[in-house]
C-alpha positions in Angstrom: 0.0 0.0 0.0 0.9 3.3 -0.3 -0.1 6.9 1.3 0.5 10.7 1.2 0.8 12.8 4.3 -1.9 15.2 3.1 -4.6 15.6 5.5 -8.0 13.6 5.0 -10.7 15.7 3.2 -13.6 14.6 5.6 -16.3 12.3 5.0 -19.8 13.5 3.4 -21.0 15.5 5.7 -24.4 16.1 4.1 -25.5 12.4 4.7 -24.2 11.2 8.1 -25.1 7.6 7.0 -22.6 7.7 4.1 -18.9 7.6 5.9 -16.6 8.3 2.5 -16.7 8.4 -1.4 -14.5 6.5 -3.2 -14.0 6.1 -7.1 -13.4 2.4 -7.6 -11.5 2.5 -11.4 -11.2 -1.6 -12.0 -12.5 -4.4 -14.3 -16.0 -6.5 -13.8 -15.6 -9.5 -12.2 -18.9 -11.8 -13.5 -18.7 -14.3 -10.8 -19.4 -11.7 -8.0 -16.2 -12.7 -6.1 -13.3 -10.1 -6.8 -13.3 -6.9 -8.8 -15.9 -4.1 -9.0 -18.6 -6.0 -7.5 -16.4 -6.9 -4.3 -15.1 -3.6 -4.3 -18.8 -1.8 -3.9 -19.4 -5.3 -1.6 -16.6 -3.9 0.7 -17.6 -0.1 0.6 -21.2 -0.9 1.3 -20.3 -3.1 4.2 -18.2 0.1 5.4 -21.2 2.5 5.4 -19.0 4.3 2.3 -20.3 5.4 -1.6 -19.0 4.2 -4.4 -19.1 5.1 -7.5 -17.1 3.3 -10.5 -15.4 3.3 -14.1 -15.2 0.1 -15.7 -11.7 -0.3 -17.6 -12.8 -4.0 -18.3 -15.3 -7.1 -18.6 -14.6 -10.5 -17.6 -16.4 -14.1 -17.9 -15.1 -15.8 -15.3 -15.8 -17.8 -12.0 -14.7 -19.3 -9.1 -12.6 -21.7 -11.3 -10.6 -18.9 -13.5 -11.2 -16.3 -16.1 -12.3 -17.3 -19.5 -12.6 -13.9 -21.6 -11.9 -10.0 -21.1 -13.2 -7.2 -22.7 -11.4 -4.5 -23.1 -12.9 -1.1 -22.3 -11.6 2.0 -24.3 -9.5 4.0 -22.5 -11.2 7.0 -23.7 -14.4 5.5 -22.4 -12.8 4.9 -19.3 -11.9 8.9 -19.2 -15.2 10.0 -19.5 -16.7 7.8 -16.8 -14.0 9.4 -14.3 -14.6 12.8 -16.0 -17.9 12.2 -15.2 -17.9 11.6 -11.7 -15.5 14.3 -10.6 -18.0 16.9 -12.6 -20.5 16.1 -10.1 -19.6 14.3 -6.6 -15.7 14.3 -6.1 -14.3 11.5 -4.5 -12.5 11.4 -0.9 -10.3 8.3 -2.3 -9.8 6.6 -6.1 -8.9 2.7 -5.7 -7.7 1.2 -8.8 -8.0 -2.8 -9.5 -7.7 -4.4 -13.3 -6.1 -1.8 -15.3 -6.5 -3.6 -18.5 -3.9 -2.0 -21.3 -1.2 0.1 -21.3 -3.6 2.9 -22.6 -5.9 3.0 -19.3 -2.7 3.3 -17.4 -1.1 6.1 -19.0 -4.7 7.7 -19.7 -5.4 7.6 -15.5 -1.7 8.8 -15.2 -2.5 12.0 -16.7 -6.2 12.6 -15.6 -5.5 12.0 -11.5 -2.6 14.5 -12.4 -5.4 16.8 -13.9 -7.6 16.4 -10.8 -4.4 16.4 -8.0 -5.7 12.7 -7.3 -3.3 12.4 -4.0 -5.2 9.8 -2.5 -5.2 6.4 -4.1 -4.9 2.9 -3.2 -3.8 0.9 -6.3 -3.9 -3.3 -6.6 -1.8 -4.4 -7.0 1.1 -1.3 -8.3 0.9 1.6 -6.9 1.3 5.3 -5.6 0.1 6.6 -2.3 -1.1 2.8 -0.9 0.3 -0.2 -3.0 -1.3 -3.7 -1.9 0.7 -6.3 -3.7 0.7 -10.2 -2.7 4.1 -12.0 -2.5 4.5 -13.2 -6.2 3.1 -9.8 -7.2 5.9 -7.7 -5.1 8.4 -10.3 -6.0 7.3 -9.8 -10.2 7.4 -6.3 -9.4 11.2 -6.0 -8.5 12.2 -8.5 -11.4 15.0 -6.9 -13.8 14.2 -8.1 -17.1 17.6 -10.5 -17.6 18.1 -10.5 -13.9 17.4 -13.3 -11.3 14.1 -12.2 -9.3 14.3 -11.3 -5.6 15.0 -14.4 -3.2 12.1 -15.7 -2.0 10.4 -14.5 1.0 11.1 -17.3 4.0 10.7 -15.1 7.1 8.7 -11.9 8.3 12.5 -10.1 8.1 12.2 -11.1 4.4 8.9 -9.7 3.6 9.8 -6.4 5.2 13.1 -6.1 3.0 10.8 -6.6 -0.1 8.7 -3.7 1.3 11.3 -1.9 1.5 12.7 -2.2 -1.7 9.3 -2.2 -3.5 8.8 1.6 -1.9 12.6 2.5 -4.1 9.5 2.5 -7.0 7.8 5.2 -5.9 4.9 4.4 -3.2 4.6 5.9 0.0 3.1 2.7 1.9 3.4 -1.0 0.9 1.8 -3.9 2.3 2.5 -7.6 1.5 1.0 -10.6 2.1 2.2 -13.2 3.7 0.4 -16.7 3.8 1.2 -18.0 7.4 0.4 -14.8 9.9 1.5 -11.6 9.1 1.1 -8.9 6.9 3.9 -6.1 7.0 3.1 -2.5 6.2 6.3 -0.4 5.0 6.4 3.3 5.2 9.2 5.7 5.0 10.0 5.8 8.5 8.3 3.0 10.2 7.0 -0.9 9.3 4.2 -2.4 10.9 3.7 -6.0 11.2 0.0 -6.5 11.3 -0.6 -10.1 13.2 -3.4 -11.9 11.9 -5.0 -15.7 11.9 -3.6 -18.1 9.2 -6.6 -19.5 7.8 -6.3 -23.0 5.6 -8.9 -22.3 3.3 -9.9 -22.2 -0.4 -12.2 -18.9 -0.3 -9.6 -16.3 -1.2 -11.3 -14.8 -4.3 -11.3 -11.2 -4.3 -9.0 -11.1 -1.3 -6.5 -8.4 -2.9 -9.5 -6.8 -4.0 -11.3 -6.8 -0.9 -8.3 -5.7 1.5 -7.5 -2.4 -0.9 -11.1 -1.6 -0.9 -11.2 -1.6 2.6 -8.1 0.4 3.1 -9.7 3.0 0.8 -13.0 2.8 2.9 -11.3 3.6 5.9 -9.2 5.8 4.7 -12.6 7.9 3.6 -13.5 7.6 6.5 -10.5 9.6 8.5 -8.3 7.0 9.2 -4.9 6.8 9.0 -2.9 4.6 7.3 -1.9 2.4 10.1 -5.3 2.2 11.4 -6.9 1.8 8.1 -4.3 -0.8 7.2 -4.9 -3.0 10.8 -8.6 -2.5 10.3 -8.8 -3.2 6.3 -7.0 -6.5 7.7 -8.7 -7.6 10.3 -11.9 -7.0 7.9 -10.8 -9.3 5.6 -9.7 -11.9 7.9 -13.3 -12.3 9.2 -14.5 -12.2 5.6 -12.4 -15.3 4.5 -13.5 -17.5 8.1 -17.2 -16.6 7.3 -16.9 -17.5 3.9 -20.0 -18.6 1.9 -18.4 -21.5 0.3 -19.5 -20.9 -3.2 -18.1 -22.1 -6.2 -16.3 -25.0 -7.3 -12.9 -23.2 -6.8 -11.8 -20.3 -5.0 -15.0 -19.3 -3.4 -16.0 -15.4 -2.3 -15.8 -14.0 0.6 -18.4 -12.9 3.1 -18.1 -9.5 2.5 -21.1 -8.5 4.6 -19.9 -10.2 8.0 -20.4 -7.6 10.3 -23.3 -6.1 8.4 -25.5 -7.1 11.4 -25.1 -3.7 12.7 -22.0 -4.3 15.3 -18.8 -1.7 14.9 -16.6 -4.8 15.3 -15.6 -8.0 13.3 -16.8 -11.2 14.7 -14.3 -11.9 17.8 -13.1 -8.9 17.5 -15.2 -7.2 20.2 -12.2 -6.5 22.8 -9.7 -5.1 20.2 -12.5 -2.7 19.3 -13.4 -1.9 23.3 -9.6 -1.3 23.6 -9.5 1.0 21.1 -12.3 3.0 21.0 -11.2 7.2 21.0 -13.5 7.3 24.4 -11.5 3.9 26.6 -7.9 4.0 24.7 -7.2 7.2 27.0 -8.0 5.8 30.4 -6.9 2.3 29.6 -3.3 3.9 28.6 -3.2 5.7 31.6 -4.6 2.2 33.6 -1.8 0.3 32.0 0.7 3.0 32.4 0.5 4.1 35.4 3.2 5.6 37.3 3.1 3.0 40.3 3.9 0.3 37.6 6.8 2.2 35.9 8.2 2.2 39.3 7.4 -1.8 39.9 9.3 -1.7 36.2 12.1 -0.5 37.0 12.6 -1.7 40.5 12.0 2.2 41.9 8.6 0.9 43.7 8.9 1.7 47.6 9.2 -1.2 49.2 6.3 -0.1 51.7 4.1 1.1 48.7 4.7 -2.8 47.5 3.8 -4.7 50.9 0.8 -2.0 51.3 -0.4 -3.0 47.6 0.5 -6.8 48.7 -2.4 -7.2 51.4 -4.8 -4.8 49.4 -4.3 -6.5 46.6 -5.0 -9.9 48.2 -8.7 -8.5 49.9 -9.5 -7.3 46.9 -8.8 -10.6 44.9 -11.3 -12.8 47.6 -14.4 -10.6 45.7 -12.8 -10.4 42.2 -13.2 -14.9 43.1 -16.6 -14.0 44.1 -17.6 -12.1 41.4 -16.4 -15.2 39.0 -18.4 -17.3 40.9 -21.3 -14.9 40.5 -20.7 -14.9 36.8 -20.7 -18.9 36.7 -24.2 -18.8 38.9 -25.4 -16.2 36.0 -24.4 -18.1 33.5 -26.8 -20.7 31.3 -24.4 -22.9 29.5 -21.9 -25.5 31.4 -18.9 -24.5 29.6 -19.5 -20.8 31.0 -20.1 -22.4 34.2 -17.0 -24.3 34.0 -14.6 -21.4 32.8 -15.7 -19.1 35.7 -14.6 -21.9 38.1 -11.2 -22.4 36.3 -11.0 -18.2 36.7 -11.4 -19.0 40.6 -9.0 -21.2 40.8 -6.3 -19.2 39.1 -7.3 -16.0 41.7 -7.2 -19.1 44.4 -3.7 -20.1 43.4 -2.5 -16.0 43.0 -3.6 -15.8 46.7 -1.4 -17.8 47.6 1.6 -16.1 45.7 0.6 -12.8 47.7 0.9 -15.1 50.9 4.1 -16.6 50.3 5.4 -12.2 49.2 4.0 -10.9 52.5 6.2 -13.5 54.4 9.2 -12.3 53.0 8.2 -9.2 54.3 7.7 -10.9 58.2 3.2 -10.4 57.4 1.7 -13.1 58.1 -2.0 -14.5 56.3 -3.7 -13.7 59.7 -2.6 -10.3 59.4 -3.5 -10.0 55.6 -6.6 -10.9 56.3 -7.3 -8.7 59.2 -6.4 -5.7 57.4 -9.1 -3.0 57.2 -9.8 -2.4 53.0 -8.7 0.4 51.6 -11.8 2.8 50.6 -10.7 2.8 46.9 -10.6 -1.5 47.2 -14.5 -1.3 48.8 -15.6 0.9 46.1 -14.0 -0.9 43.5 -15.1 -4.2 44.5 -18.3 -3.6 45.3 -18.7 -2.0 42.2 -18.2 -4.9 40.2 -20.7 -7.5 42.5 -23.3 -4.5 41.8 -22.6 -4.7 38.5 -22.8 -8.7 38.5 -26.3 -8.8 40.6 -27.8 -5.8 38.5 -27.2 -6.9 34.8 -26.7 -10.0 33.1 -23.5 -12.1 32.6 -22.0 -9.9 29.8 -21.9 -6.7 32.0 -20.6 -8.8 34.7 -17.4 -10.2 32.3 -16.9 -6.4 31.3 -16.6 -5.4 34.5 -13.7 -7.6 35.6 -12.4 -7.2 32.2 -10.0 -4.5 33.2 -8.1 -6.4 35.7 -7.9 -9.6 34.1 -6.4 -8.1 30.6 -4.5 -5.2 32.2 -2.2 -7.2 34.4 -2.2 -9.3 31.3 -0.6 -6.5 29.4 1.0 -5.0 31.8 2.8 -7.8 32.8 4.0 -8.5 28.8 4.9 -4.8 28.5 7.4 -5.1 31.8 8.5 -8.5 31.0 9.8 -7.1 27.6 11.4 -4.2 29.1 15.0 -3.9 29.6 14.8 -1.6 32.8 12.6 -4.5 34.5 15.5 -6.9 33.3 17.9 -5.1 35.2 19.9 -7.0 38.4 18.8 -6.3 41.5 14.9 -5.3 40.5 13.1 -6.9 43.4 9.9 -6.7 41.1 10.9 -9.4 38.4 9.8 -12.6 40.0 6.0 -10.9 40.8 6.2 -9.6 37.4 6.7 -13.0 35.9 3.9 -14.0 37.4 1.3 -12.4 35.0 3.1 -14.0 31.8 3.1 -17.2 33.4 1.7 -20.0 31.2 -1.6 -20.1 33.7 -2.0 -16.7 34.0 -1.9 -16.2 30.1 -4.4 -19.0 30.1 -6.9 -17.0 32.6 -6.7 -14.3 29.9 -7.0 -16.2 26.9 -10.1 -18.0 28.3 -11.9 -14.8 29.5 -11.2 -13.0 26.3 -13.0 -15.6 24.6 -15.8 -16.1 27.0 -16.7 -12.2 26.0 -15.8 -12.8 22.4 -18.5 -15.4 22.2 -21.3 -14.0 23.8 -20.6 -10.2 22.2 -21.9 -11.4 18.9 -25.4 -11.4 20.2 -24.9 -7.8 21.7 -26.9 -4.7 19.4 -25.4 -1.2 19.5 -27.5 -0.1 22.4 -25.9 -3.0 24.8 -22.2 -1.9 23.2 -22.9 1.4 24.3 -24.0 0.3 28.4 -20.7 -2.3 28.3 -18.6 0.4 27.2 -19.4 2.6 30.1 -19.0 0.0 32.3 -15.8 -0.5 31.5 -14.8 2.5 31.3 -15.7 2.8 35.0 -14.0 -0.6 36.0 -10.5 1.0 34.7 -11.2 4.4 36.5 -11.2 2.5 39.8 -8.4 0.3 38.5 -6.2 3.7 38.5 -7.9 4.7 41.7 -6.2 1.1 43.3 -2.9 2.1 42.0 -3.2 5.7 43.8 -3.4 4.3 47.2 0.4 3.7 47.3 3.1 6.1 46.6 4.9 5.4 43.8 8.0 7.1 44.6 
């Protein structure tokens, strides 16, 4: 892909329900599956307007192409002369540019109309969206051997690389096993996704540029647009159709059910929502944790947090339980218990730190709560025996996934790695292989039942959240951190 750093016009404002317009310049694919007809798929499924010239027609299907049609370029001219005469577009995407007379024709009218926002598949300008054998063809030298190929995610980011020497300003490949990796000119982003054994890619080039135009419509920018465009089409290829004989289409309309989030996608979009990514940054990065980072904590602060910690962990146990009485299948029943017996078994690491400080579990245990610990906790049992399951899962969310990241963001850091950092060994604890478990299964105990949810029950679990990580930070202000 490639991108400009020209600000985004903004979206239609005269219709709030249309998000972006994008001028979609490609061939017709007859089979439905890749081409102008996913393009507008993939706009429409983004809330966006598109509007098209046709450089080509195609018989094919899901088994291969058997004819084209050539469009004139001068035909092609006036359908793009057309449609900036009367509703100009926030972003061109180019597909099938079918002879050498469309590309030189589009060269000079995007010049005419200072086109600075185009995503091209698979070659290229602002966002260039090539596969592997398409970035590889690319940086051939007629006579020359083509570029070794691409065994690791190091490898794919050196063909990025080189592929921008050509002129983009973003490129992203494709690579078959996890990753895509998106190049720019002072950065590259490896986009982790799911690798998906499968034969329903038809249209996937397609579909991932014309999502990357959509959101870029839309205000995004390219890194977001990029992560999102991916994500998009990961969901699209797991909840494909099946169509076809061969390479089947995708489900382009997957998350047309209303939801702002792929399917098990739900916490990445919570996460990163303009209205939690603030509070859950400064949650996660919270002074008193820098300090436990990099071994500055006050000892006090530390046994203080020890024994406030552990009260507060016998109701975060209840409140599991509470969400196993709530829930209606035995698998949900059984995954709150296995929850309980983690907290059981993190009790009894805060035991085994307190008498290394001389505490003892009698006196743990006959320590008056802090008032932020009451409020906190009892916020959560209020929230578990006023709404249902869902709202209950949300609001331990925040402490089960932040000491989850937290503790992969200080395990990775150097400063907590230093000798003498009394913090290491508790730290360890939260990327332990049962604590990654806890995490794993309670992400995907609210991936599962947010698929039901509509936009007014998003809105309520947001909120709750939200709330739960406020009086996360308010735990963390009880100590001192320096």
């Amino acid at each position: 892909m490639s991108m400009s750093n020209t600000p985004l016009p903004p979206a239609s404002s005269h219709n709030p329900e249309l998000r972006g317009r994008v001028l979609l310049v490609a061939g017709s694919d007859s089979s439905g599956g890749a081409g102008l007809e996913a393009d507008q798929k993939v706009l429409a499924a983004h809330g966006c307007y598109a509007m098209t010239a046709t450089t080509a027609l195609t018989a094919q299907n899901t088994l291969g192409v058997d004819d084209i049609h050539h469009v004139p370029a001068g035909f092609v001219k006036k359908q793009i002369d057309a449609v900036f005469k009367d509703i100009k577009p926030d972003v061109i995407k180019t597909g099938m540019l079918a002879s050498r007379e469309i590309i030189e024709m589009i060269g000079k009218a995007f010049g005419s109309y200072n086109v600075n926002r185009l995503v091209l598949d698979p070659v290229m300008t602002f966002i260039m969206t090539p596969n592997i054998p398409e970035a590889r063809q690319l940086l051939t030298v007629p006579g020359k051997e083509p570029p070794v190929e691409v065994r690791s995610v190091e490898d794919l980011e050196e063909l990025g690389r080189r592929l921008l020497a050509l002129g983009p300003e973003w490129t992203e490949d494709e690579m078959e096993i996890v990753y895509d990796v998106l190049v720019g000119p002072a950065s590259v982003t490896r986009i982790e996704g799911v690798y998906q054994k499968t034969k329903n890619t038809h249209g996937t080039g397609c579909s991932l540029a014309s999502a990357v135009a959509a959101n870029l419509s839309m205000g995004m920018a390219p890194i977001e647009a990029a992560k999102a465009a991916c994500a998009y089409v990961e969901a699209a290829i797991r909840l494909a159709p099946g169509y076809g004989e061969g390479n089947g289409p995708l489900n382009h309309f997957h998350s047309m059910y209303t939801l702002p989030f792929a399917p098990d996608r739900f916490v990445d979009y919570l996460l990163n929502r303009p209205d939690v990514a603030p509070v859950w940054h400064t949650f996660v990065n919270h002074p008193f944790v820098l300090a436990m980072g990099s071994g500055e904590l006050p000892k006090e602060s530390f046994k203080n947090y020890l024994i406030q910690d552990y009260l507060y962990l016998v109701h975060f146990a209840r409140a599991n339980a509470l969400a196993s009485y709530k829930a209606k299948s035995i698998e949900d029943i059984a995954a709150g218990a296995k929850i309980v017996t983690h907290i059981k078994t993190e009790m009894g690491l805060h035991i085994d730190y307190c008498a290394s400080f001389g505490i003892s579990k009698e006196q743990i245990e006959a320590a008056e709560e802090h008032q932020a610990c009451t409020a906190y906790t009892r916020y959560v049992l209020d929230v578990g025996m006023s709404s249902d399951w869902l709202a209950l899962q949300v609001a331990l969310a925040p402490c089960l996934l932040g000491y989850g990241a937290i503790g992969k963001a200080l395990h990775e850091s150097p400063d907590t790695k230093r000798e003498g950092n009394t913090y290491l060994k508790w730290i360890s604890n939260y990327v332990a292989e049962d604590y990654v478990e806890a995490v794993k299964t309670g992400r995907a105990l609210m991936e599962r039942h947010a698929s039901g949810l509509n936009l007014g029950q998003v809105e309520e679990l947001v909120k709750i959240f939200i709330h739960a990580t406020k009086m996360e930070i308010g735990f963390w202000e009880m100590f001192p951190s320096a």
